[in-house]
PyMOL commands that place a pseudoatom at each C-alpha (Angstrom):
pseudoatom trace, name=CA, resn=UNK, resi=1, chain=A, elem=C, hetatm=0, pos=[23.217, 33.379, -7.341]
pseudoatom trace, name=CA, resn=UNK, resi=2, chain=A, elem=C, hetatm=0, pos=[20.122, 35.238, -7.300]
pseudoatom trace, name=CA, resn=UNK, resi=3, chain=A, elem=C, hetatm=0, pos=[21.683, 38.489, -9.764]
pseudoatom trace, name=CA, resn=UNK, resi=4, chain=A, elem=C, hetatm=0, pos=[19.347, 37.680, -12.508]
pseudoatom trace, name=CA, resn=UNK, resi=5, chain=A, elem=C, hetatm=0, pos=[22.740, 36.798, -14.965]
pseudoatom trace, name=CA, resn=UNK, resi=6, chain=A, elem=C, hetatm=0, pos=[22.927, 33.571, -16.876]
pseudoatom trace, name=CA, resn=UNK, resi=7, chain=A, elem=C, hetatm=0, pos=[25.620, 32.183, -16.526]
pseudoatom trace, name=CA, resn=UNK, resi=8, chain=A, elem=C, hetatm=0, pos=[27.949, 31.884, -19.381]
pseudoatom trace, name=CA, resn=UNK, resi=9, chain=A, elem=C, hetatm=0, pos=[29.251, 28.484, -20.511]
pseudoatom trace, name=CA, resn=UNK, resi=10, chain=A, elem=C, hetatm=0, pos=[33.164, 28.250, -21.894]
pseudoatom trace, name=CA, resn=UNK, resi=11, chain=A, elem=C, hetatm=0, pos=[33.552, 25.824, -24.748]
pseudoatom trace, name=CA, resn=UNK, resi=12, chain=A, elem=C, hetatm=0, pos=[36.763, 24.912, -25.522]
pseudoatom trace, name=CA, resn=UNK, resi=13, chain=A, elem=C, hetatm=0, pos=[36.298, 24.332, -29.615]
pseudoatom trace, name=CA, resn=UNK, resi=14, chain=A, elem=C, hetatm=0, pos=[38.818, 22.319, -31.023]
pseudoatom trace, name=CA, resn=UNK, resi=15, chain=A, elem=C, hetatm=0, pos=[39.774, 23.175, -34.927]
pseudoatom trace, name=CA, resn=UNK, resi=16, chain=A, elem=C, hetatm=0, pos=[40.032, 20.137, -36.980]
pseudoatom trace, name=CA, resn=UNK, resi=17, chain=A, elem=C, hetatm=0, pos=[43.297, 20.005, -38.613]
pseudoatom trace, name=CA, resn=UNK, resi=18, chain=A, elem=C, hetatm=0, pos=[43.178, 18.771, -42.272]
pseudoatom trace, name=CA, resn=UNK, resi=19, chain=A, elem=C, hetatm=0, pos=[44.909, 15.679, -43.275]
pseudoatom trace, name=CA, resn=UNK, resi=20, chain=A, elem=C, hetatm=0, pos=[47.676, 15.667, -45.056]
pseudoatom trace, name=CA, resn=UNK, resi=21, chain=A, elem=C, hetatm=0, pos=[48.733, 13.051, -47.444]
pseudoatom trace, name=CA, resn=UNK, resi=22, chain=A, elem=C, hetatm=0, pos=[51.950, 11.369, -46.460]
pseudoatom trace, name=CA, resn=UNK, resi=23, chain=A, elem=C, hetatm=0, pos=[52.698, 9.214, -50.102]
pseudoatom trace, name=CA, resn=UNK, resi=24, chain=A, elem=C, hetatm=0, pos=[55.303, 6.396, -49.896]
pseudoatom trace, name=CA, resn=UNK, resi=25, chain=A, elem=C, hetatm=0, pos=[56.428, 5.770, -53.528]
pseudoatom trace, name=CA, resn=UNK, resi=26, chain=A, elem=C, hetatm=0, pos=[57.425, 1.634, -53.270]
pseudoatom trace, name=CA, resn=UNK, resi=27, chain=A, elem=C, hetatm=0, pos=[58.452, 1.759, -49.424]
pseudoatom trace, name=CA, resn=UNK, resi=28, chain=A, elem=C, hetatm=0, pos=[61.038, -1.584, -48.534]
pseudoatom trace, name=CA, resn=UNK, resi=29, chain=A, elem=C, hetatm=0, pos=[61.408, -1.661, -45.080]
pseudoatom trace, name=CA, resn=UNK, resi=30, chain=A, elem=C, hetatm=0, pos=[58.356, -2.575, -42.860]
pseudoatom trace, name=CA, resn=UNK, resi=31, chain=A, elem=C, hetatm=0, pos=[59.086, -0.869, -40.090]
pseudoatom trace, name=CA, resn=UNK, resi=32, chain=A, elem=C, hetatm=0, pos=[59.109, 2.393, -41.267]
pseudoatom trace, name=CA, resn=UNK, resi=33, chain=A, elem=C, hetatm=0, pos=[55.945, 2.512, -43.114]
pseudoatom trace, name=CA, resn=UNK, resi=34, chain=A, elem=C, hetatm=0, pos=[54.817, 0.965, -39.715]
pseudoatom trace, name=CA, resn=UNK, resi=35, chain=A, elem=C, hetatm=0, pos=[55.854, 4.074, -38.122]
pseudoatom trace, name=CA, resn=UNK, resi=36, chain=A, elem=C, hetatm=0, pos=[54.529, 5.950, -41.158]
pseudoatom trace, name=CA, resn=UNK, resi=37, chain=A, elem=C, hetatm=0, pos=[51.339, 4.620, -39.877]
pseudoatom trace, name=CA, resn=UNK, resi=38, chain=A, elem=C, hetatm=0, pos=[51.256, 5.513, -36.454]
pseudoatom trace, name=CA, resn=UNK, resi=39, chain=A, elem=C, hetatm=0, pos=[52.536, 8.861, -37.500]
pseudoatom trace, name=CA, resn=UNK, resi=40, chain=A, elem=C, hetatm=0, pos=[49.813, 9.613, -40.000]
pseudoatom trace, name=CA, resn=UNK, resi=41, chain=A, elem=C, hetatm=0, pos=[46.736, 8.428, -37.651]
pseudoatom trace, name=CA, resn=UNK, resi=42, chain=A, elem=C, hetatm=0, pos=[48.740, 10.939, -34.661]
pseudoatom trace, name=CA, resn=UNK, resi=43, chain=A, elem=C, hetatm=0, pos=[48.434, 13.828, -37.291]
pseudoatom trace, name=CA, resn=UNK, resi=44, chain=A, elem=C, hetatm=0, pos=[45.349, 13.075, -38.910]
pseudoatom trace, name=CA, resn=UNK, resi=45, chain=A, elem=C, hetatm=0, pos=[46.643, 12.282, -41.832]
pseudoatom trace, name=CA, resn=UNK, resi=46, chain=A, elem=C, hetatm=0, pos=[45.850, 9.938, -44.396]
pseudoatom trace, name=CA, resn=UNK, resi=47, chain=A, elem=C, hetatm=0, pos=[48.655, 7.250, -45.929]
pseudoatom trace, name=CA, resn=UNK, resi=48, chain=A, elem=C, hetatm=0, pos=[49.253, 6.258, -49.113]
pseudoatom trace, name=CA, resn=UNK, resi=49, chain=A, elem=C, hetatm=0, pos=[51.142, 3.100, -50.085]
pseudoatom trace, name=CA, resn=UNK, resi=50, chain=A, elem=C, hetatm=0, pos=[52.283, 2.619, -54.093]
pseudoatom trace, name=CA, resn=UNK, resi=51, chain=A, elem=C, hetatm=0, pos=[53.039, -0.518, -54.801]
pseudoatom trace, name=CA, resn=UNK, resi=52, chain=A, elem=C, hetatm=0, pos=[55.878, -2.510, -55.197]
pseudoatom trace, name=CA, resn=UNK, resi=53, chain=A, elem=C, hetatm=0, pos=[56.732, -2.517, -51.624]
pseudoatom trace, name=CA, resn=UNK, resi=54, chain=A, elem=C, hetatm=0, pos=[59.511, -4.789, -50.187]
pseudoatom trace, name=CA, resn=UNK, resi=55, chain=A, elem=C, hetatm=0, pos=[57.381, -6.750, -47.987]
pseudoatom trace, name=CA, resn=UNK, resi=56, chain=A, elem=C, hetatm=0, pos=[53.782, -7.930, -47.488]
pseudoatom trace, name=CA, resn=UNK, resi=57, chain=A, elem=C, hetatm=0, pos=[51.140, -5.640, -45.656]
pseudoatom trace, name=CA, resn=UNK, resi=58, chain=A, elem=C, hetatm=0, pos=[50.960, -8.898, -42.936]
pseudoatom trace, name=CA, resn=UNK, resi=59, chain=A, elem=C, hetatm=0, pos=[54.659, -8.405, -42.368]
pseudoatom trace, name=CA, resn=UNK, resi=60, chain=A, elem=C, hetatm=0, pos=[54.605, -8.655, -38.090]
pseudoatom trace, name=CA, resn=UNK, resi=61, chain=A, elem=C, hetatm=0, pos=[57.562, -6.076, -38.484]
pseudoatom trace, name=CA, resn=UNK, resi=62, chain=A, elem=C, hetatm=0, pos=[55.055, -3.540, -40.214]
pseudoatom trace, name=CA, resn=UNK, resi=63, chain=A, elem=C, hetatm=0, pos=[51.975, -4.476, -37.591]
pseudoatom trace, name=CA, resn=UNK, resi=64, chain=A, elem=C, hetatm=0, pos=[54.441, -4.016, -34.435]
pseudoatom trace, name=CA, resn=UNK, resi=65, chain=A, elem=C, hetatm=0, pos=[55.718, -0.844, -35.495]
pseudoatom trace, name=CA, resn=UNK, resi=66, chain=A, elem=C, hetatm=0, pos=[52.210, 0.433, -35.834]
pseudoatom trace, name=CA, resn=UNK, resi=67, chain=A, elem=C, hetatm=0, pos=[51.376, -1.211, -32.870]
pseudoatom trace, name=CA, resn=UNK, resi=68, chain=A, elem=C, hetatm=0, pos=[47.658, -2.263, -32.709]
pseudoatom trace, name=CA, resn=UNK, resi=69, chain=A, elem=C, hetatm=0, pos=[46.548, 1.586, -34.236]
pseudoatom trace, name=CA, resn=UNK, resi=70, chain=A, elem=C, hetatm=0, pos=[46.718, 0.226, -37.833]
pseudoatom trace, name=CA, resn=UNK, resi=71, chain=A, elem=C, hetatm=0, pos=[42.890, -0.797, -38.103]
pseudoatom trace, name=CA, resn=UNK, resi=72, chain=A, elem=C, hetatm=0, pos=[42.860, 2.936, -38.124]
pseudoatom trace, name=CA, resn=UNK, resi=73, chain=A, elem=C, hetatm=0, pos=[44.911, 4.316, -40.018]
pseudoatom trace, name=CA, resn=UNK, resi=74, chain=A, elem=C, hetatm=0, pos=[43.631, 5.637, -42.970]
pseudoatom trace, name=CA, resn=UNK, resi=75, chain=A, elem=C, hetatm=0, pos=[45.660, 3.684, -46.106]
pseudoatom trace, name=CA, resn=UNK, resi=76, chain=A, elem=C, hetatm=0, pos=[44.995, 3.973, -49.529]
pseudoatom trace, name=CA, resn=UNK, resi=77, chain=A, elem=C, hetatm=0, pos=[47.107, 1.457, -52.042]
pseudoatom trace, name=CA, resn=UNK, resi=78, chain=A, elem=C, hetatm=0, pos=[47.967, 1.946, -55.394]
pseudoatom trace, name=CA, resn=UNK, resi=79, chain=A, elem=C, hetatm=0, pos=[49.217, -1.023, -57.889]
pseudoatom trace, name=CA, resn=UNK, resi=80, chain=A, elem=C, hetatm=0, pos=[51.767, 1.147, -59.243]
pseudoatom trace, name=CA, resn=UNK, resi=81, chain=A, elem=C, hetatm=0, pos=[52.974, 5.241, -59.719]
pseudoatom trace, name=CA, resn=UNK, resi=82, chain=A, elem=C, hetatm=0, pos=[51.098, 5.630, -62.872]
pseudoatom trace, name=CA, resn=UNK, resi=83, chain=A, elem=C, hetatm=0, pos=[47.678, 4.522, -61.133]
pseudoatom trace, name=CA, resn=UNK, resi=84, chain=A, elem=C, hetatm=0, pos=[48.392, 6.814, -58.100]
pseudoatom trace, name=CA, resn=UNK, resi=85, chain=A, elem=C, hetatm=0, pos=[48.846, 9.854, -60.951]
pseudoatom trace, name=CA, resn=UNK, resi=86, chain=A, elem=C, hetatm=0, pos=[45.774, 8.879, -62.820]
pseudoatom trace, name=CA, resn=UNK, resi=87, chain=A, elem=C, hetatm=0, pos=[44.374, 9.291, -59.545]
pseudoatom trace, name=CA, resn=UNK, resi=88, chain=A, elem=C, hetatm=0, pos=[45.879, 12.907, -57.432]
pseudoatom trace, name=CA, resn=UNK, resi=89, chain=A, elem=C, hetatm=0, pos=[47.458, 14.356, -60.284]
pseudoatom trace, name=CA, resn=UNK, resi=90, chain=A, elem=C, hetatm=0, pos=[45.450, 17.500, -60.212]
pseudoatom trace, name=CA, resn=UNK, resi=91, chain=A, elem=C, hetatm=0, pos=[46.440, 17.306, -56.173]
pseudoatom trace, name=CA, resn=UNK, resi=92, chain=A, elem=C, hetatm=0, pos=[48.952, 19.414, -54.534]
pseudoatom trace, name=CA, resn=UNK, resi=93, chain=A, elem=C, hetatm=0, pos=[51.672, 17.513, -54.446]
pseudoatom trace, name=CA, resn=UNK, resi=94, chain=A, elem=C, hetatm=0, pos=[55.306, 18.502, -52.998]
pseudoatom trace, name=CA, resn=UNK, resi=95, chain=A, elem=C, hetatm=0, pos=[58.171, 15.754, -53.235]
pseudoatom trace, name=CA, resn=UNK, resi=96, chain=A, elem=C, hetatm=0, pos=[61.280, 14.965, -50.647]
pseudoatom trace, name=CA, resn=UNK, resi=97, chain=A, elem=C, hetatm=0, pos=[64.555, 14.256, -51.854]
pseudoatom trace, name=CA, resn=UNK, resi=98, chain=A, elem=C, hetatm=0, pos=[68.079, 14.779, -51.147]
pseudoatom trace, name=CA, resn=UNK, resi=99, chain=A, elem=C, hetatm=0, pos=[68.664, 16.091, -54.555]
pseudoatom trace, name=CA, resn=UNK, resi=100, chain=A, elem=C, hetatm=0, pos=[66.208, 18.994, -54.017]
pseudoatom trace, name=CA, resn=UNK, resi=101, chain=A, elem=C, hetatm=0, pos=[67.745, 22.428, -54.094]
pseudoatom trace, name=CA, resn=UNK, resi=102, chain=A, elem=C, hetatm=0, pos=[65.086, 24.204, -52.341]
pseudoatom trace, name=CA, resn=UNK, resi=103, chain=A, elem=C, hetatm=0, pos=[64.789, 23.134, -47.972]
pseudoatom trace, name=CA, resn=UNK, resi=104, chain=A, elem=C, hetatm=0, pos=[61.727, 22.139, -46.901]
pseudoatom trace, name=CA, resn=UNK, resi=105, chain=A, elem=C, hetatm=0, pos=[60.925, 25.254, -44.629]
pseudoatom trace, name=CA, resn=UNK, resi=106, chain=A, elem=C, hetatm=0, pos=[60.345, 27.291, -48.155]
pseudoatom trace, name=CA, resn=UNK, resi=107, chain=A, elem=C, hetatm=0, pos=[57.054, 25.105, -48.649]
pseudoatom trace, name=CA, resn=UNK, resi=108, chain=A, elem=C, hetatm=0, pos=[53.534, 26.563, -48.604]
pseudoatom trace, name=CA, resn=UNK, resi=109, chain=A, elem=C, hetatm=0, pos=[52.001, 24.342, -46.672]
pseudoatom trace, name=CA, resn=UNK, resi=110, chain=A, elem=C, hetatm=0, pos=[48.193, 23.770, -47.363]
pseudoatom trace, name=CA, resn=UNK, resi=111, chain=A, elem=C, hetatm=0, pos=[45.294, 21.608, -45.963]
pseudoatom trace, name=CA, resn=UNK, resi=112, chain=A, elem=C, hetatm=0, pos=[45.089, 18.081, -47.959]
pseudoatom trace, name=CA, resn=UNK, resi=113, chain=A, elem=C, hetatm=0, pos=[48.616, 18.481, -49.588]
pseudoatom trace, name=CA, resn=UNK, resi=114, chain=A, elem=C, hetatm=0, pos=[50.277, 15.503, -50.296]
pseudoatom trace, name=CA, resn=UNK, resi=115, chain=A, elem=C, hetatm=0, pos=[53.670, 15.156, -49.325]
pseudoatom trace, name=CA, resn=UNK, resi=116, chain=A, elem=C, hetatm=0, pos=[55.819, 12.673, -51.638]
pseudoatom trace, name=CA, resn=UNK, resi=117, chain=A, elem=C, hetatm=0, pos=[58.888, 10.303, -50.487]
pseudoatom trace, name=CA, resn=UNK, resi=118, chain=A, elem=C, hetatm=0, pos=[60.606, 7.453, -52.112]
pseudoatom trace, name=CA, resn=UNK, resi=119, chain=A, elem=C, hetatm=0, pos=[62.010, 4.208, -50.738]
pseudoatom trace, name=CA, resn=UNK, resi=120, chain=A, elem=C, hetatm=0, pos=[64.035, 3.764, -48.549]
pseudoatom trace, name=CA, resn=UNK, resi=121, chain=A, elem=C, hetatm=0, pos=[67.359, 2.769, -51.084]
pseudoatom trace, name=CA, resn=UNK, resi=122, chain=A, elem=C, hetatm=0, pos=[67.532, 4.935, -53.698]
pseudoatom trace, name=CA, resn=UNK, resi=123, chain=A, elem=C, hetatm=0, pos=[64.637, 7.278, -52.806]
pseudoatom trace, name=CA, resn=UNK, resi=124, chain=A, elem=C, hetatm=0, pos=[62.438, 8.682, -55.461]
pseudoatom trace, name=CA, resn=UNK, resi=125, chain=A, elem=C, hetatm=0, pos=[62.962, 7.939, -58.866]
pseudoatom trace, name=CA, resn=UNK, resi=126, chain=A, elem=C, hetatm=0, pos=[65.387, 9.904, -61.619]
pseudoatom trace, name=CA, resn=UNK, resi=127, chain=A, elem=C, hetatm=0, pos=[61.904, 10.819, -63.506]
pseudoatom trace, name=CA, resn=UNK, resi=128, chain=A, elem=C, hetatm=0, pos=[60.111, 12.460, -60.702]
pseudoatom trace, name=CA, resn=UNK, resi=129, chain=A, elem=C, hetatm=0, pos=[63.170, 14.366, -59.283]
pseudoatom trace, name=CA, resn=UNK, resi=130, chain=A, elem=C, hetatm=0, pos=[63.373, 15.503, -62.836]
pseudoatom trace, name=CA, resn=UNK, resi=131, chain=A, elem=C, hetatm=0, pos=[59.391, 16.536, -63.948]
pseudoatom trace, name=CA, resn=UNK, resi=132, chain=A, elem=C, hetatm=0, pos=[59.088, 17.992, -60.407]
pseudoatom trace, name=CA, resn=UNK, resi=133, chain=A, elem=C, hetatm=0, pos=[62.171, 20.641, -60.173]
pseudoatom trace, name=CA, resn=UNK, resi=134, chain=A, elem=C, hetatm=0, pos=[59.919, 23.687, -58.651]
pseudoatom trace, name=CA, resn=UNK, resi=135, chain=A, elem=C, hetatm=0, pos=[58.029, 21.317, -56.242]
pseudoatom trace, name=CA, resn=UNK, resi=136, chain=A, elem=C, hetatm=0, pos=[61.102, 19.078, -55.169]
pseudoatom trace, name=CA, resn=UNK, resi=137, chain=A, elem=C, hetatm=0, pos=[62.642, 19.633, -51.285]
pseudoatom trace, name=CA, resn=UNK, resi=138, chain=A, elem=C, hetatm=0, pos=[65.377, 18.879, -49.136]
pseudoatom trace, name=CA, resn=UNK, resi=139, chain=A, elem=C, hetatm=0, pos=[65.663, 18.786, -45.310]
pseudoatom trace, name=CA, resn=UNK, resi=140, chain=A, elem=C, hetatm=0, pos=[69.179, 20.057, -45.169]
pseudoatom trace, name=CA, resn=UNK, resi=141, chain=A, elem=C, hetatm=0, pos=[71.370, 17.993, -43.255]
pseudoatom trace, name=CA, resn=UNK, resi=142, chain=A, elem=C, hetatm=0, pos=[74.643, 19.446, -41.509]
pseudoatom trace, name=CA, resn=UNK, resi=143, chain=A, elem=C, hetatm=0, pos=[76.881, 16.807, -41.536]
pseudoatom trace, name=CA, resn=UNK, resi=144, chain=A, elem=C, hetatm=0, pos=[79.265, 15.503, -45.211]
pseudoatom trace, name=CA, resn=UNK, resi=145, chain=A, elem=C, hetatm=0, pos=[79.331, 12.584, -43.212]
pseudoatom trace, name=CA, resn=UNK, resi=146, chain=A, elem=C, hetatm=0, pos=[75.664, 11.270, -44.246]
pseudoatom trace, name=CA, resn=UNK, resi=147, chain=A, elem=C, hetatm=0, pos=[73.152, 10.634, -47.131]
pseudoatom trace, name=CA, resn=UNK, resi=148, chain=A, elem=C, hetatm=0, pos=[69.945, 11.076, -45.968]
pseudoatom trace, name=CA, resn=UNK, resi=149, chain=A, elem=C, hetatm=0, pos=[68.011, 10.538, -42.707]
pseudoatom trace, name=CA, resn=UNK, resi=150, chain=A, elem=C, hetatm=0, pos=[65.797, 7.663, -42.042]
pseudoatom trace, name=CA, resn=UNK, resi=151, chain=A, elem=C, hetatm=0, pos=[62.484, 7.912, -43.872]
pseudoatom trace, name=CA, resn=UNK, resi=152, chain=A, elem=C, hetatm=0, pos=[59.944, 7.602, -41.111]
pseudoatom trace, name=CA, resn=UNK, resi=153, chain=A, elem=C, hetatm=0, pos=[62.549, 10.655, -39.641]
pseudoatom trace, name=CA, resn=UNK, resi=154, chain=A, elem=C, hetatm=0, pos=[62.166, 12.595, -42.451]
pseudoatom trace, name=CA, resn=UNK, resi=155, chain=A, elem=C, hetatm=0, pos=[58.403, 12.117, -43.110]
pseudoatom trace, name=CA, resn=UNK, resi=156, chain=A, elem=C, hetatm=0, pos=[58.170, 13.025, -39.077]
pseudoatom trace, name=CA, resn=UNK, resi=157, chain=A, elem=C, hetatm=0, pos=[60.004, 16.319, -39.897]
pseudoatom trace, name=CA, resn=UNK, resi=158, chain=A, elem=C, hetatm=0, pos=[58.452, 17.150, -42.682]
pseudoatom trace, name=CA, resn=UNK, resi=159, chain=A, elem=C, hetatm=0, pos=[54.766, 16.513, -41.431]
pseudoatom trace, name=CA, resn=UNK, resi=160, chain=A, elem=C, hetatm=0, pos=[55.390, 18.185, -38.009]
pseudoatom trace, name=CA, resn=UNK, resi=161, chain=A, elem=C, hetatm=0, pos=[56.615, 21.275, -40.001]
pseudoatom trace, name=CA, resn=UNK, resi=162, chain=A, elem=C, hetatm=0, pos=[53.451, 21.434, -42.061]
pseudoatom trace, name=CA, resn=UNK, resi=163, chain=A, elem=C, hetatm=0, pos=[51.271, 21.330, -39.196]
pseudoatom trace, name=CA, resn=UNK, resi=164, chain=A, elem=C, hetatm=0, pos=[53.311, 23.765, -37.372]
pseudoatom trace, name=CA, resn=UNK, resi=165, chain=A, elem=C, hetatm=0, pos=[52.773, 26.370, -40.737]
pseudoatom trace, name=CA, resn=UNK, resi=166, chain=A, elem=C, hetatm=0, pos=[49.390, 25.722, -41.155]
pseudoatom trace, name=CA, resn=UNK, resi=167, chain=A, elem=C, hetatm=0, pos=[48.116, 26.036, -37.495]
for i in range(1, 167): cmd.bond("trace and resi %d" % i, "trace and resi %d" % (i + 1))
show_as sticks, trace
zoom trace
């Protein structure tokens, strides 16, 4: 040692990504916003729930799929669409529907957007798909032999993709 140099010190710094906002307008099946869950606290994002849903938050379908990581997942619930606008409706919000004409790869992808899907039946409702035309997206699917994919696949897809523009 004796050269008189310090020695230099490598930090590995790791960038915090930004959440992103994974909204599930009236989810119905427990399992998938259990896997929403799991998949939001992976990414660092935040989840929002807006009421009705199609089962109760104590569901042991919704707690298994999340396994025991839902104490921290970060959930916000809203009684009903018009109280989760009153809210984020200044927000960035894009939406994710089969009907959209635009695929999802087009989307500018930002820090703290909020990334909209409907339930699981009928997915998001006639009135959003139609006040939301420039901010509505598909994930284009390859096959005339199905609907739509599953929606914890498609809110996978979708968040994955964001992180993967905004990195």
């Amino acid at each position: 040692m004796g050269t008189g140099k310090s020695r230099t010190l490598i930090l590995t710094i790791h960038q915090k990504i930004m959440a992103f906002n994974i909204v599930l307008i009236e989810p119905e099946i427990p399992n998938n916003t259990g896997n929403i869950g799991r998949l939001a606290l992976a990414t660092g994002s935040n989840l929002h729930l807006v009421k009705p849903f199609g089962f109760e938050l104590t569901d042991s379908r919704l707690k298994r799929a999340g396994l025991d990581y839902w104490k921290h997942i970060s959930v916000f619930i809203y009684e009903s669409i018009e109280e989760f606008y009153k809210i984020h409706k200044e927000k960035n919000l894009v939406y994710f529907s089969s009907h959209g004409n635009q695929d999802h790869w087009l989307i500018d992808f930002k820090d703290d957007m909020f990334l909209v899907f409907g339930k699981e039946s009928v997915g998001l409702s006639a009135k959003i798909i139609q006040d939301n035309p420039n901010r509505l997206y598909k994930i284009p699917l390859y096959s005339e032999h199905i609907r739509s994919l599953n929606l914890a696949n498609a809110v996978g897809i979708a968040v994955y993709e964001g992180l993967k523009s905004i990195r």
